[in-house]
C-alpha positions in Angstrom: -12.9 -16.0 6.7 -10.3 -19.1 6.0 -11.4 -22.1 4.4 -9.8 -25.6 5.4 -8.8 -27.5 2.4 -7.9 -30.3 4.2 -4.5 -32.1 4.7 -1.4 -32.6 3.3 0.6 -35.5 2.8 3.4 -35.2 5.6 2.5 -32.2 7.4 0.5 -33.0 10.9 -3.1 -31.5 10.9 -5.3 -29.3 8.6 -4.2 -26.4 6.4 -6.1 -23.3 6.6 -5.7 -21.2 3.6 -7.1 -17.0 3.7 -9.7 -16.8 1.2 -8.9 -14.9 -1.4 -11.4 -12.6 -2.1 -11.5 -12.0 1.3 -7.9 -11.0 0.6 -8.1 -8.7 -2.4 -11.1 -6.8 0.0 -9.1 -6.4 2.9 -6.2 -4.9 0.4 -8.6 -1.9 -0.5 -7.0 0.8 1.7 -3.6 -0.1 0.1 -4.5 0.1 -3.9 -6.5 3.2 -2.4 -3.7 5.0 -1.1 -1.2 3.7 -3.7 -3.3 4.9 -6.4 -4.1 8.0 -4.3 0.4 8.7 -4.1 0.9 8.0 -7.8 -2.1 10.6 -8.4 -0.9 13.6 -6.6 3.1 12.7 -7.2 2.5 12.8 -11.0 0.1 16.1 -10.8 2.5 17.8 -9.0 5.1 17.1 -11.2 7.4 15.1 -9.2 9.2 11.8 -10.0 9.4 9.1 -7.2 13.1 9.6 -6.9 12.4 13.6 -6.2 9.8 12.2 -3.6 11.6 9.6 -1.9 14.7 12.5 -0.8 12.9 14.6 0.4 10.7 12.5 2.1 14.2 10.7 3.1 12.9 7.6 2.1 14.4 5.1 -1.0 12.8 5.3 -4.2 12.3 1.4 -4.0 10.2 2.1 -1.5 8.2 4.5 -3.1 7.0 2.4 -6.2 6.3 0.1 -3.3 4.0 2.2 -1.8 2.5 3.2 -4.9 2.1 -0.4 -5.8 0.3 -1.3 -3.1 3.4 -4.0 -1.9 3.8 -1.9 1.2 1.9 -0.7 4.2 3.3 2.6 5.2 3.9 3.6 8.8 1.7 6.9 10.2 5.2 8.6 10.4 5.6 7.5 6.8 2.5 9.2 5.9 3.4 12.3 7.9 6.3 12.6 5.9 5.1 12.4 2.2 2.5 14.6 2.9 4.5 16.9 4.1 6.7 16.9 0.7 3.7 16.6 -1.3 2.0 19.5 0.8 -1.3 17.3 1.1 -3.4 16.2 4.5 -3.1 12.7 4.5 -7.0 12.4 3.9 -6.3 14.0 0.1 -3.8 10.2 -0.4 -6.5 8.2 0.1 -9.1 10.2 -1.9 -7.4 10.8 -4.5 -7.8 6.7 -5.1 -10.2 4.3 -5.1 -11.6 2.7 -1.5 
């Protein structure tokens, strides 16, 4: 839910800020599924570089994804499952929701 926190000098109405812990809650899925990549990467023995080609994706991206900056796409998903040979239900379970 956002909060008002009233005005600002020289901008026309209210501003509504997101409530943060609201925030941090509706992240949960991402630090799950971050935490959940890192997990299964590291126990398979596979550095994010490794990863990222064959999943033909940058490594940037994957220490995004990992650091829960990101919010992969389905066909994303498909993809680094399919390198890590994992259903995508083993990514998020491997974290914390």
């Amino acid at each position: 839910m956002a909060e008002i926190y009233g005005e600002l000098p020289g901008w026309r109405g209210l501003v509504i800020l997101a409530n943060m812990s609201n925030a941090k809650k509706d992240n949960m899925p991402l630090r799950g599924l971050g935490e959940g990549l890192r997990k299964i990467r590291k126990r398979k023995g596979m550095s994010q570089e490794t990863l990222a080609l064959d999943a033909g994706l940058s490594r940037a991206y994957v220490g995004k994804l990992e650091a829960s900056m990101v919010n992969a796409s389905v066909l994303t998903l498909w993809k680094i499952c399919r390198v890590l040979g994992v259903k995508l239900s083993e990514l998020f379970a491997s974290g914390k929701l």
